[in-house]
C-alpha atoms as an extended CHARMM CRD file, in Angstrom:
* protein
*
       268  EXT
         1         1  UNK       CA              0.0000000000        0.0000000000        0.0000000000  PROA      1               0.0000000000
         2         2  UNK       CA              1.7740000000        3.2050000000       -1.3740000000  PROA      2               0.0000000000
         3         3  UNK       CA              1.3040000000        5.8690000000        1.4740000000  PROA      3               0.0000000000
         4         4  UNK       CA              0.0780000000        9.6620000000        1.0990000000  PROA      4               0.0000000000
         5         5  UNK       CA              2.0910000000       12.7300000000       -0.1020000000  PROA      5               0.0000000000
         6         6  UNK       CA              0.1680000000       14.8600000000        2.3700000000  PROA      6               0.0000000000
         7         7  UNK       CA             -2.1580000000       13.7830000000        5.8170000000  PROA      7               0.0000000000
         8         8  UNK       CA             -5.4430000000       15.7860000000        6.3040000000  PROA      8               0.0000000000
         9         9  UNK       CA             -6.9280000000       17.0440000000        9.5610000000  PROA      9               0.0000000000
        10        10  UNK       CA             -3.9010000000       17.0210000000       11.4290000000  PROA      10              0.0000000000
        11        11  UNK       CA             -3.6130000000       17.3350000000       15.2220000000  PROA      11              0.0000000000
        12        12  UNK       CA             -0.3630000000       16.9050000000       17.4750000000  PROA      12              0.0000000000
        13        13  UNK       CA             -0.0500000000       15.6440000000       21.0780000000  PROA      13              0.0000000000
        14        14  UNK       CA              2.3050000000       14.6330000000       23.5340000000  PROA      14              0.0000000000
        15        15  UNK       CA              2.8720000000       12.1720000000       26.2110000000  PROA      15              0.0000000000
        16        16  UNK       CA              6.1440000000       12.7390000000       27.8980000000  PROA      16              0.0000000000
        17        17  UNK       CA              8.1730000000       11.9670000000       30.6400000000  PROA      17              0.0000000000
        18        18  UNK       CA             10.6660000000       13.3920000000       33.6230000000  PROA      18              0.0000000000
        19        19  UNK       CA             12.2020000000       12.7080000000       36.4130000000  PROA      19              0.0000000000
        20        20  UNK       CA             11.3870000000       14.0190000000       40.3520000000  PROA      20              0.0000000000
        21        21  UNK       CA             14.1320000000       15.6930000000       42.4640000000  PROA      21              0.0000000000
        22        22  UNK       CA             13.5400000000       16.4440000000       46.2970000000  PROA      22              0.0000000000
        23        23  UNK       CA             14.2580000000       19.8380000000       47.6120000000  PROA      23              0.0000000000
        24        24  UNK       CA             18.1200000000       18.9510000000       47.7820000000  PROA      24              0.0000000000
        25        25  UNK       CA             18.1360000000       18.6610000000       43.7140000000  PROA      25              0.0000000000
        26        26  UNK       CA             18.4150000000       14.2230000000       44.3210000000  PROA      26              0.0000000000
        27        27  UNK       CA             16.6200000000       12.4340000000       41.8730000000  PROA      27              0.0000000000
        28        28  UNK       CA             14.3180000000       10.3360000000       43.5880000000  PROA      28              0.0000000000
        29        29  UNK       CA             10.9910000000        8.6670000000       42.5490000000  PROA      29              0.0000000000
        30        30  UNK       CA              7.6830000000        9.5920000000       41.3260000000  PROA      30              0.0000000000
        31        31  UNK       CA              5.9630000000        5.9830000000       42.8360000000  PROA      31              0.0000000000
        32        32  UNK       CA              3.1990000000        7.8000000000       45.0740000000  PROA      32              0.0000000000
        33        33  UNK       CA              3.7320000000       11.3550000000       44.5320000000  PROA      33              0.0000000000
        34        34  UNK       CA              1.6530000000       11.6460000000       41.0560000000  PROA      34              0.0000000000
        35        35  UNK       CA             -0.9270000000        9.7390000000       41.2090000000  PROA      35              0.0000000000
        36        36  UNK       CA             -2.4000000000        8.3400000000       38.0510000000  PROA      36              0.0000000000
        37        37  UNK       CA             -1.6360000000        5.1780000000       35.9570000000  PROA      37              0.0000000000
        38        38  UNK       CA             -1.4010000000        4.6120000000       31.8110000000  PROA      38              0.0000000000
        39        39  UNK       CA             -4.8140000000        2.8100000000       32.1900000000  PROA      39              0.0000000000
        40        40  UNK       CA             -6.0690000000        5.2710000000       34.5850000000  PROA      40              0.0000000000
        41        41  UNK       CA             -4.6560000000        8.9140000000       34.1520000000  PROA      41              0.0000000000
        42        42  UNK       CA             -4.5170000000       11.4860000000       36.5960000000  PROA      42              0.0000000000
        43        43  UNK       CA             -7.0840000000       14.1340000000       34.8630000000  PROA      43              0.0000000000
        44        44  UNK       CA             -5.8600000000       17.7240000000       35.0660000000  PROA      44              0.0000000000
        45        45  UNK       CA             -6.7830000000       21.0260000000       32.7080000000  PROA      45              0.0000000000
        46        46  UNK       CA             -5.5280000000       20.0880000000       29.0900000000  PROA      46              0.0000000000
        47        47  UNK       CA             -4.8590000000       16.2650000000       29.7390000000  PROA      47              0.0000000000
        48        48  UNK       CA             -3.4790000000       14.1640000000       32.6030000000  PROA      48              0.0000000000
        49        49  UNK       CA             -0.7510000000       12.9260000000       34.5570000000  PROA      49              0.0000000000
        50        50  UNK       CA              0.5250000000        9.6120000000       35.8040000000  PROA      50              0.0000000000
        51        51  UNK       CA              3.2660000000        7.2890000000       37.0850000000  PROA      51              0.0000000000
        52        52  UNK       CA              5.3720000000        5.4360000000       34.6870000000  PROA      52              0.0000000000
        53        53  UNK       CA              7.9620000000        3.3250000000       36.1200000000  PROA      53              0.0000000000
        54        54  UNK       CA             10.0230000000        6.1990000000       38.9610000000  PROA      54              0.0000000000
        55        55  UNK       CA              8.8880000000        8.7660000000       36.5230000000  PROA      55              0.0000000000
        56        56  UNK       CA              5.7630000000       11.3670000000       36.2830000000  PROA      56              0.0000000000
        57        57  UNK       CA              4.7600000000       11.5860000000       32.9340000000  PROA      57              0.0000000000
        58        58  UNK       CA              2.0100000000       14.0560000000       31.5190000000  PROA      58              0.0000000000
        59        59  UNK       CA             -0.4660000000       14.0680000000       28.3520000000  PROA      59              0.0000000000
        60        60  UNK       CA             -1.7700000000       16.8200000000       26.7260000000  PROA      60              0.0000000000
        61        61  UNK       CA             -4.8880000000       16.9700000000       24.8390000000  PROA      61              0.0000000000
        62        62  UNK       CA             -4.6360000000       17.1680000000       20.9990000000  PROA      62              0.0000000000
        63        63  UNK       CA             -3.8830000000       20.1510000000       19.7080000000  PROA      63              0.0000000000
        64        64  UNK       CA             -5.2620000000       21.5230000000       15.9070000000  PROA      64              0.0000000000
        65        65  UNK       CA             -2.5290000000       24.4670000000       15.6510000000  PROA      65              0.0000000000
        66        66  UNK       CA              0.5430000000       25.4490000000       17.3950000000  PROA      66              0.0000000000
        67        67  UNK       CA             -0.9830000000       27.7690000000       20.0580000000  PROA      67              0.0000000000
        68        68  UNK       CA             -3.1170000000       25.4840000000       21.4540000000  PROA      68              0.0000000000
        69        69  UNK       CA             -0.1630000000       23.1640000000       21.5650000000  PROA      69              0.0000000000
        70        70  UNK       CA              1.8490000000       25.5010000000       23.4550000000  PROA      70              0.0000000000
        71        71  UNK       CA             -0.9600000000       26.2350000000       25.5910000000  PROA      71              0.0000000000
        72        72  UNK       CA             -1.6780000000       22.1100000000       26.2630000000  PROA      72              0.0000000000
        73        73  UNK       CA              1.7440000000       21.8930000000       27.1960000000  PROA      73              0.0000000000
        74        74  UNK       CA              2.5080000000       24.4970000000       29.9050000000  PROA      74              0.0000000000
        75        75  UNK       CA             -0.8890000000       23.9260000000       30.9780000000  PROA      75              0.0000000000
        76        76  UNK       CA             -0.4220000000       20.4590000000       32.1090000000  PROA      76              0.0000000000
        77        77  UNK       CA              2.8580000000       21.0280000000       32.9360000000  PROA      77              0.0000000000
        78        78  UNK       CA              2.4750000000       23.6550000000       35.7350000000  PROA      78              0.0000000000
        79        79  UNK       CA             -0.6600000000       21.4210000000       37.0530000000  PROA      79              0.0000000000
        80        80  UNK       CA              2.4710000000       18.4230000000       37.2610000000  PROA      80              0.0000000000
        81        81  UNK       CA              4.9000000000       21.2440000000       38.6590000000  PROA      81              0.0000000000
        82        82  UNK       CA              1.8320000000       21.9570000000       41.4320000000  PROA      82              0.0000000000
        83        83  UNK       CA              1.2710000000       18.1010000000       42.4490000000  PROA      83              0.0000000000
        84        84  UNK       CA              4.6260000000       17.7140000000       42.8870000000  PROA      84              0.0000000000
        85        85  UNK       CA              5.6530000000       20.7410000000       45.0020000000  PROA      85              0.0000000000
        86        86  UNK       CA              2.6480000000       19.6170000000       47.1280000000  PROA      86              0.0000000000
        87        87  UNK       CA              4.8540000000       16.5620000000       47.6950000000  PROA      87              0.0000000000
        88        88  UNK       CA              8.3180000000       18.6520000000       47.9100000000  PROA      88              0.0000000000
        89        89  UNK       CA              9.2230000000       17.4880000000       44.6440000000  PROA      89              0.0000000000
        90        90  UNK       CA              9.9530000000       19.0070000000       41.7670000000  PROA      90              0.0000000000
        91        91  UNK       CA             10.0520000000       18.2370000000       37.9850000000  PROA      91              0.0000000000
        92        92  UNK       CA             13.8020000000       17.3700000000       36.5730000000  PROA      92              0.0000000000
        93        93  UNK       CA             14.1320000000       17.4240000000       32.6530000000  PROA      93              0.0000000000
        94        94  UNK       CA             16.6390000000       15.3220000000       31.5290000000  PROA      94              0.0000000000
        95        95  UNK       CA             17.0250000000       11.7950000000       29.4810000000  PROA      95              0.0000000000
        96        96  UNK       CA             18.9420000000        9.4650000000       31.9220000000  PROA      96              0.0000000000
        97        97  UNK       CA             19.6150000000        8.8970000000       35.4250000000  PROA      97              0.0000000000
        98        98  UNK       CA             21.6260000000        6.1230000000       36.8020000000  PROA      98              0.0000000000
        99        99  UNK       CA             19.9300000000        4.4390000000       39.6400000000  PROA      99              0.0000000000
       100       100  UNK       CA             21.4210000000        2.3490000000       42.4380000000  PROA      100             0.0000000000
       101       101  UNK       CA             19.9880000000       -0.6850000000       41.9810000000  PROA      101             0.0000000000
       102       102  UNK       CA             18.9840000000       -0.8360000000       46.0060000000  PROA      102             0.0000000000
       103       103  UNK       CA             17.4790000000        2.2330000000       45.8750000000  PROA      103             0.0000000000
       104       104  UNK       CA             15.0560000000        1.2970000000       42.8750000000  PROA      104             0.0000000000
       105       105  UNK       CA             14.2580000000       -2.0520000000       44.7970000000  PROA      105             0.0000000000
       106       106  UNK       CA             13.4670000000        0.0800000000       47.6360000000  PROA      106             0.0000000000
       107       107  UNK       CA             10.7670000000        1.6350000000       45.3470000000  PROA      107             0.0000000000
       108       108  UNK       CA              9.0820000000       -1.8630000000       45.1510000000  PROA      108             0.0000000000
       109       109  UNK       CA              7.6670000000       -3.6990000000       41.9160000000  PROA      109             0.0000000000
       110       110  UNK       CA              6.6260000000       -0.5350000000       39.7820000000  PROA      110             0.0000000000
       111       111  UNK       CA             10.3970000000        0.6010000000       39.1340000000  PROA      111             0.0000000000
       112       112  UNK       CA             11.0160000000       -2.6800000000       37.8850000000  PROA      112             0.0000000000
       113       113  UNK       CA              8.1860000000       -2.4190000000       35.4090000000  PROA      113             0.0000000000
       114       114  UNK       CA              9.1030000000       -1.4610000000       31.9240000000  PROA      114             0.0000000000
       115       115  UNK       CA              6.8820000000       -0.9630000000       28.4760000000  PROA      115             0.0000000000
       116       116  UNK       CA              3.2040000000       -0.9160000000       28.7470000000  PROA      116             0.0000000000
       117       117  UNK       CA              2.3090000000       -1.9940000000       24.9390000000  PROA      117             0.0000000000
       118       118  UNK       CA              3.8110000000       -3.1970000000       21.6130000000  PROA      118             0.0000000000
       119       119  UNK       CA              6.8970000000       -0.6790000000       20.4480000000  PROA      119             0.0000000000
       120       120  UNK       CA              7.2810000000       -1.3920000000       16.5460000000  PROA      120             0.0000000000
       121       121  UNK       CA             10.2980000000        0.2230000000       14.5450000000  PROA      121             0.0000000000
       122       122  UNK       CA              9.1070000000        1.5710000000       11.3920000000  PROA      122             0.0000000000
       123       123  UNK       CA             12.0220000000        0.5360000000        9.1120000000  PROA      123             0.0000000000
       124       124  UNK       CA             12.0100000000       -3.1960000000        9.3020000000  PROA      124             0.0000000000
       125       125  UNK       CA              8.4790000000       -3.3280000000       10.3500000000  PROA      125             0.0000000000
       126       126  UNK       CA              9.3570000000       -5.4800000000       13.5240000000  PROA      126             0.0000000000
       127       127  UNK       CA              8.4370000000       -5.5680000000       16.9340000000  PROA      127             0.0000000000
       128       128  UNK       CA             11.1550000000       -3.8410000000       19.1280000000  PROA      128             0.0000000000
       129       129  UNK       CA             12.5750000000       -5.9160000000       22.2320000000  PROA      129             0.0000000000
       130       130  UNK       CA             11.6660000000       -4.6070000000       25.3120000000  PROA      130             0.0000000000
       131       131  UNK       CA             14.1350000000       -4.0050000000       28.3000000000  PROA      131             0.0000000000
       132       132  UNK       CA             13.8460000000       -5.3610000000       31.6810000000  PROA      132             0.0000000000
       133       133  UNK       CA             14.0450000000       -3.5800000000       34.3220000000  PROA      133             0.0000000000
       134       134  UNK       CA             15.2400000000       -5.6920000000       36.8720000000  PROA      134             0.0000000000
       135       135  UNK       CA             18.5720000000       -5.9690000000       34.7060000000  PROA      135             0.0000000000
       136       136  UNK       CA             19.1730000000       -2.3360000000       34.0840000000  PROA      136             0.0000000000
       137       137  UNK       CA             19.4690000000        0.3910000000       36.5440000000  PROA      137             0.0000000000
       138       138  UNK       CA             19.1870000000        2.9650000000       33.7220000000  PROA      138             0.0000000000
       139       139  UNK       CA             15.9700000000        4.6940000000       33.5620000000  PROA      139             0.0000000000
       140       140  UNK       CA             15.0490000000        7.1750000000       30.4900000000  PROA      140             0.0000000000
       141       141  UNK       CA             12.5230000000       10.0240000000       29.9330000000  PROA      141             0.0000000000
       142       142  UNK       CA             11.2170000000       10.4930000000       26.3500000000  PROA      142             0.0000000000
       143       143  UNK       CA              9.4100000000       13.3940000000       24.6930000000  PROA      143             0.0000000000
       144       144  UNK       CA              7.0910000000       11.3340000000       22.1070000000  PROA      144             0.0000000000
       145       145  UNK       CA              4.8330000000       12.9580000000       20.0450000000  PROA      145             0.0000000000
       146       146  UNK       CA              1.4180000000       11.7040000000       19.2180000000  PROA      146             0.0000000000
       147       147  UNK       CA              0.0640000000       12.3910000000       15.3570000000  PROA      147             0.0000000000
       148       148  UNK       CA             -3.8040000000       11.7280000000       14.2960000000  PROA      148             0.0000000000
       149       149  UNK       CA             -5.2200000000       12.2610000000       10.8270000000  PROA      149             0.0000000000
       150       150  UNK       CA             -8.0590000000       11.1620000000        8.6390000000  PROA      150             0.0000000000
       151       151  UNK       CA             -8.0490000000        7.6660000000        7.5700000000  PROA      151             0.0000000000
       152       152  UNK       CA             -5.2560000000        6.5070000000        9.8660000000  PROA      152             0.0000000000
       153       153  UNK       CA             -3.6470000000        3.4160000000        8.2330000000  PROA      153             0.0000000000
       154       154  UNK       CA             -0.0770000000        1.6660000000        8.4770000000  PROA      154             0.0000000000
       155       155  UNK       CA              1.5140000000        2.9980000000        5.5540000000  PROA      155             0.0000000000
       156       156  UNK       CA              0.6840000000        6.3520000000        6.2680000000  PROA      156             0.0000000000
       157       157  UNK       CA              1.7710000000        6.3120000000        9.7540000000  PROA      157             0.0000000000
       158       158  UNK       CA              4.9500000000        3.8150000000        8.7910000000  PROA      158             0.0000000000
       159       159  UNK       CA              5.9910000000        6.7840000000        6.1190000000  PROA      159             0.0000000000
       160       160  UNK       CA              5.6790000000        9.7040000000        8.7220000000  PROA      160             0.0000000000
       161       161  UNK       CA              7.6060000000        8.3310000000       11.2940000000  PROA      161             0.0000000000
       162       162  UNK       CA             10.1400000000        7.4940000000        8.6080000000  PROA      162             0.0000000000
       163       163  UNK       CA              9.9540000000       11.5910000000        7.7610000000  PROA      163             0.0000000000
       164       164  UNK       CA              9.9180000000       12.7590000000       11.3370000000  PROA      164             0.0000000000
       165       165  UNK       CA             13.4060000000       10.4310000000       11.8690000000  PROA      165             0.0000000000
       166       166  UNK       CA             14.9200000000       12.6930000000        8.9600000000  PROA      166             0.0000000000
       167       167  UNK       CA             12.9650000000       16.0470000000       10.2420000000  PROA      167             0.0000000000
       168       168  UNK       CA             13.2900000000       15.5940000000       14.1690000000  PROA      168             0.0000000000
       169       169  UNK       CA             15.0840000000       12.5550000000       14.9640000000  PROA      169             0.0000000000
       170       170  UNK       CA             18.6600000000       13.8410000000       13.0610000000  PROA      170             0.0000000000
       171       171  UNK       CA             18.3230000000       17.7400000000       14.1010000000  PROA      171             0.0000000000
       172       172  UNK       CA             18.1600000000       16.1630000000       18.3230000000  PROA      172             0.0000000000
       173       173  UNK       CA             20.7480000000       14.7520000000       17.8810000000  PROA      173             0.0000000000
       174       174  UNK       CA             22.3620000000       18.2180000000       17.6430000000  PROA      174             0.0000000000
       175       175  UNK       CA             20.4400000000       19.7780000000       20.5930000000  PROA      175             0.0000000000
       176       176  UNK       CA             19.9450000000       17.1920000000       23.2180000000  PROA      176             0.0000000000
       177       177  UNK       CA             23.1610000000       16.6640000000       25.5290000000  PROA      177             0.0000000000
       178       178  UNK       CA             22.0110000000       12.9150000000       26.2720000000  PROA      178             0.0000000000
       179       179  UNK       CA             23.6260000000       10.1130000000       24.9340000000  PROA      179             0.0000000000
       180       180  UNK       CA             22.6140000000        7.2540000000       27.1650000000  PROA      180             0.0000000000
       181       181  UNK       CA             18.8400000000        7.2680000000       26.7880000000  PROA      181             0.0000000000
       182       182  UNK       CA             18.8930000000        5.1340000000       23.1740000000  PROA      182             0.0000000000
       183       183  UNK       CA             20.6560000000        2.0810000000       25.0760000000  PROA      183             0.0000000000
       184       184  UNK       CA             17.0680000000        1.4090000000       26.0110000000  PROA      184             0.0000000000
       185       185  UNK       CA             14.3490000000        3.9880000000       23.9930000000  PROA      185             0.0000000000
       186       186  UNK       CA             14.2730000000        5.9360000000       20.9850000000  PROA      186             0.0000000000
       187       187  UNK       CA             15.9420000000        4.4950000000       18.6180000000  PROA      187             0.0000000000
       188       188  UNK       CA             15.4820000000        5.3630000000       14.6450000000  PROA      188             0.0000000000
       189       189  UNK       CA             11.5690000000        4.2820000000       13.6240000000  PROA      189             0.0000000000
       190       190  UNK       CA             10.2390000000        4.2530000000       17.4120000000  PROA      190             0.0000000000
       191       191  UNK       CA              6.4240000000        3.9530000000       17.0740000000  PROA      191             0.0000000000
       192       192  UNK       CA              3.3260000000        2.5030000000       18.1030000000  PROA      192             0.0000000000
       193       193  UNK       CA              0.4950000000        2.3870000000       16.2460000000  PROA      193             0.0000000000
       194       194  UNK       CA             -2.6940000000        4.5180000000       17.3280000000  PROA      194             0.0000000000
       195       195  UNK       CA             -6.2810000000        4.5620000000       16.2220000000  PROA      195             0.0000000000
       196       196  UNK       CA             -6.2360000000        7.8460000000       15.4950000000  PROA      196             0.0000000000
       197       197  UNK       CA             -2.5480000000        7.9320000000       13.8920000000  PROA      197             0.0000000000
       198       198  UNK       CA              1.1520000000        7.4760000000       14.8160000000  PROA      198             0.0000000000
       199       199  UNK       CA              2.9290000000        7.8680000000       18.2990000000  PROA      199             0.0000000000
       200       200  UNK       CA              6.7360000000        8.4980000000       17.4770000000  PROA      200             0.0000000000
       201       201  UNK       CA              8.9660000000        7.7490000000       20.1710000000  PROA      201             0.0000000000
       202       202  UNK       CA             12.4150000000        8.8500000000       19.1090000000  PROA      202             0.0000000000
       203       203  UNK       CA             12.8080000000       11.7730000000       21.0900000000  PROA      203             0.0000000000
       204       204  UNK       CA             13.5460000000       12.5430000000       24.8380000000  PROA      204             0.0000000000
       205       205  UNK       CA             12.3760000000       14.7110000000       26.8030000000  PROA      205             0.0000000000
       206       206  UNK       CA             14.8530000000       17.6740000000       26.0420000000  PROA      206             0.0000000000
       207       207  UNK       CA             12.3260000000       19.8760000000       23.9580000000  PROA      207             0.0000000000
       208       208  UNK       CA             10.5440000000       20.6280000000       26.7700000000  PROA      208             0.0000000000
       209       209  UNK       CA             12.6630000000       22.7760000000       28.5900000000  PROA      209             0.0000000000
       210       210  UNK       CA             11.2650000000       26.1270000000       26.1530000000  PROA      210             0.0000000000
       211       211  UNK       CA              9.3210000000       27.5360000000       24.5600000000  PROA      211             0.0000000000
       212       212  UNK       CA             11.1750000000       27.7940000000       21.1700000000  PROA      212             0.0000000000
       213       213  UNK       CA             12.1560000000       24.2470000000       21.0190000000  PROA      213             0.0000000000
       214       214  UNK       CA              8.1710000000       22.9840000000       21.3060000000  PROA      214             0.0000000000
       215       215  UNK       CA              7.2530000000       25.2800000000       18.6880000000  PROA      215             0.0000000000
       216       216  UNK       CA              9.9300000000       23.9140000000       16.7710000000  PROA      216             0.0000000000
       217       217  UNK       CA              8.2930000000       19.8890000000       17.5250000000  PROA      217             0.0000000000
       218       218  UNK       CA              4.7970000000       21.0070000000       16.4880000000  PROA      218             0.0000000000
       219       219  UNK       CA              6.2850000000       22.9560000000       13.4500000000  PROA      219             0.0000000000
       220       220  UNK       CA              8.3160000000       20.2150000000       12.0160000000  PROA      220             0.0000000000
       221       221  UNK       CA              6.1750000000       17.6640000000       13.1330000000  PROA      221             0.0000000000
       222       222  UNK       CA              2.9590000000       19.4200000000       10.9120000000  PROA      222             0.0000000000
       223       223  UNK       CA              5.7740000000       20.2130000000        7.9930000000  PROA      223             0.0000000000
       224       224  UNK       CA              6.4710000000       16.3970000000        7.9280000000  PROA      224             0.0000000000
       225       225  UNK       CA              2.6120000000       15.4250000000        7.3150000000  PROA      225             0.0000000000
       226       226  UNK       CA              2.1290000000       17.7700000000        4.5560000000  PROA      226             0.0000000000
       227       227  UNK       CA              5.3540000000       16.7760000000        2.8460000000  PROA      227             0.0000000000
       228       228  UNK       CA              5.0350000000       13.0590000000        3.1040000000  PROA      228             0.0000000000
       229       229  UNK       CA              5.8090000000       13.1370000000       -0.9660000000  PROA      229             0.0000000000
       230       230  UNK       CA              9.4640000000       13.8570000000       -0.0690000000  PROA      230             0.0000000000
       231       231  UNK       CA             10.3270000000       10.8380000000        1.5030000000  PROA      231             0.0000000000
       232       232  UNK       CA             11.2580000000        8.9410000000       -1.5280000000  PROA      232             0.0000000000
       233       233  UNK       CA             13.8050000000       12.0530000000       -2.2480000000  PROA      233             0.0000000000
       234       234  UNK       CA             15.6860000000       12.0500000000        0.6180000000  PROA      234             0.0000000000
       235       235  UNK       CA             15.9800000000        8.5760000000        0.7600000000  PROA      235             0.0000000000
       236       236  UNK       CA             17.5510000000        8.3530000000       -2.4050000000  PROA      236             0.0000000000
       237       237  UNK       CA             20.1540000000       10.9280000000       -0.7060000000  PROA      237             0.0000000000
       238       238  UNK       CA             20.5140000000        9.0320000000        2.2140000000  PROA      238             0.0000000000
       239       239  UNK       CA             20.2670000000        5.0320000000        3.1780000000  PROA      239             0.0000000000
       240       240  UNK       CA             17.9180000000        4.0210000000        5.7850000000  PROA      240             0.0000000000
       241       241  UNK       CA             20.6250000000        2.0270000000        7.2890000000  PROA      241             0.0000000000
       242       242  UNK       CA             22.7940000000        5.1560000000        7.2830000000  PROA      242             0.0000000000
       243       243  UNK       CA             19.6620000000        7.1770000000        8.9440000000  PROA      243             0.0000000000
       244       244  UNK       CA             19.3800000000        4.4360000000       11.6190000000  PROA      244             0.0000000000
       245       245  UNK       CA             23.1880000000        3.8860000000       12.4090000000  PROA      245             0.0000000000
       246       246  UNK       CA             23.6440000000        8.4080000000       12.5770000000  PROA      246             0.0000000000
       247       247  UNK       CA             20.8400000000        8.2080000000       15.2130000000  PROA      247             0.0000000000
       248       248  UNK       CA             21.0810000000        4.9840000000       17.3610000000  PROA      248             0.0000000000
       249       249  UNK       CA             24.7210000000        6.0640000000       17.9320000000  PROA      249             0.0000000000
       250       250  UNK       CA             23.7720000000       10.0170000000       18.5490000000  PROA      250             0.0000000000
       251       251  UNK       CA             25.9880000000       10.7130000000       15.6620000000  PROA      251             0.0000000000
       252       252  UNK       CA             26.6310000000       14.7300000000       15.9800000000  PROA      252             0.0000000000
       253       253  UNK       CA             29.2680000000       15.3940000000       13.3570000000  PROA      253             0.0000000000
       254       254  UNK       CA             27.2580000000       12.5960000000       10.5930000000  PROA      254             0.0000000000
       255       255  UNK       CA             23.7830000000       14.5140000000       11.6010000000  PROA      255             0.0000000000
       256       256  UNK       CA             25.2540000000       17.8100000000       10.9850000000  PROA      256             0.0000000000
       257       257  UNK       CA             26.2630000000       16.2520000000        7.0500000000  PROA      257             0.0000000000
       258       258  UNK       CA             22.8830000000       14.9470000000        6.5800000000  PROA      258             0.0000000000
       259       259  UNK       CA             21.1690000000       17.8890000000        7.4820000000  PROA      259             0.0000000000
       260       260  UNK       CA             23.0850000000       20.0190000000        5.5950000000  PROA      260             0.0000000000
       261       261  UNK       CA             23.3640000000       18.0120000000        2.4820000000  PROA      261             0.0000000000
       262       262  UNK       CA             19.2770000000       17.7330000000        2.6380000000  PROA      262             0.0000000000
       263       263  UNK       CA             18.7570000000       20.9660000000        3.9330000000  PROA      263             0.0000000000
       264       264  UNK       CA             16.3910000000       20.0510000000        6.9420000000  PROA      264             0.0000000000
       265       265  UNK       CA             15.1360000000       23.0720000000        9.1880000000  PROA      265             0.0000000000
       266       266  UNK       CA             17.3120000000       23.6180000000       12.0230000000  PROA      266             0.0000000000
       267       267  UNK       CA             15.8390000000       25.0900000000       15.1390000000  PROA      267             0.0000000000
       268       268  UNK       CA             17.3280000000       28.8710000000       15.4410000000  PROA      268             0.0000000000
């Protein structure tokens, strides 16, 4: 099934994560101090908030246009910030922390738990493997972004995330200072399938620290569904095994090249 050159009635939302700190700046967990589960969400103005793993996580409600975006966003974000200064907490973004692994026991069962549904990876169309979190005492944050438009379907939402890797995934790679988060999540093609659209999962939660940088998210993001046609071009520029290799491995100097030589929209 050949996929679209352009997606129609387009709205963006988000889902992402970040860590709690106590008043001393320690990161610490979220197990208690949130509320809220990814069957049962926390309900707040704009969306909701929840527990995943020793992280809070937030979701906003989806947005048509980029000022309601914005708006979503800090909305739900400052009703997070509130619940957690409540608990003398406070929000902490950043991709990775390295846990002791007796301090996440000491959090019981939920900091063990990892992956709620199916991941997929969009270039070879297979399931991804999930981690376990009893073996790693890494825990990530991501910043995914959440995509519906008419007639969702596979192809369609296979091609975007495939345009959103060149778009958003390579021009990260330049602005986020993490490098440790993609040993577990967000790796090139991170997806799950919606029933309204596409979830992409490639990006942490670094974006959400202005402004400027979630304009720049909803921008690109609405940019990549209207110019679905281009895929084909820049893959003829650039190998999907190249693409995938320049991200997994957080690739500055190779992303820089790529971006340049297709001459992808850099954030200012």
């Amino acid at each position: 099934m050949l996929h679209k050159s352009k997606l129609e009635n387009v709205t963006v939302g988000a889902d992402p994560e970040v860590f709690v700190a106590n008043h001393t700046g320690t990161i610490t967990s979220a197990i208690g101090n949130v509320g809220g589960s990814k069957d049962f969400p926390r309900p707040v103005t704009d969306g909701g908030v929840q527990e995943d793993n020793v992280l809070a996580e937030f979701n906003i409600n989806p947005a048509s246009n980029k000022i309601e975006f914005l708006y979503n966003m800090n909305s739900v974000m400052s009703s997070l910030k509130n619940i957690l200064e409540n608990k003398d907490l406070q929000p902490v973004i950043i991709a990775s922390h390295m846990f002791d692994k007796g301090e996440l026991e000491s959090y019981g069962p939920m900091a063990m738990e990892f992956g709620c549904s199916a991941e997929w990876n969009a270039w070879s169309g297979r399931e991804m493997p999930r981690p376990q979190g009893s073996k790693v005492n890494l825990r990530t944050a991501g910043g995914h972004v959440h995509v519906g438009y008419d007639d969702p379907n596979k192809a369609d939402s296979i091609a975007l995330v495939k345009m959103l890797d060149f778009v958003l995934g390579l021009p990260s790679i330049e602005i986020d200072p993490d490098n440790q988060r993609r040993k577990l999540y967000g790796k090139a093609g991170s997806m799950r399938y919606k029933p309204y659209g596409v979830e992409y999962r490639s990006l942490s939660n670094f974006w959400l620290s202005s402004d400027d940088l979630m304009s720049w998210v909803y921008d690109t993001t609405l940019w990549a569904t209207n110019n679905l046609g281009m895929l084909p071009e820049f893959l003829e520029l650039v190998d999907n095994k190249t693409l995938n290799k320049v991200i997994n491995k957080s690739d500055k100097q190779s992303a820089r090249a790529i971006i340049d030589e297709l001459g992808i929209q850099r954030i200012a």
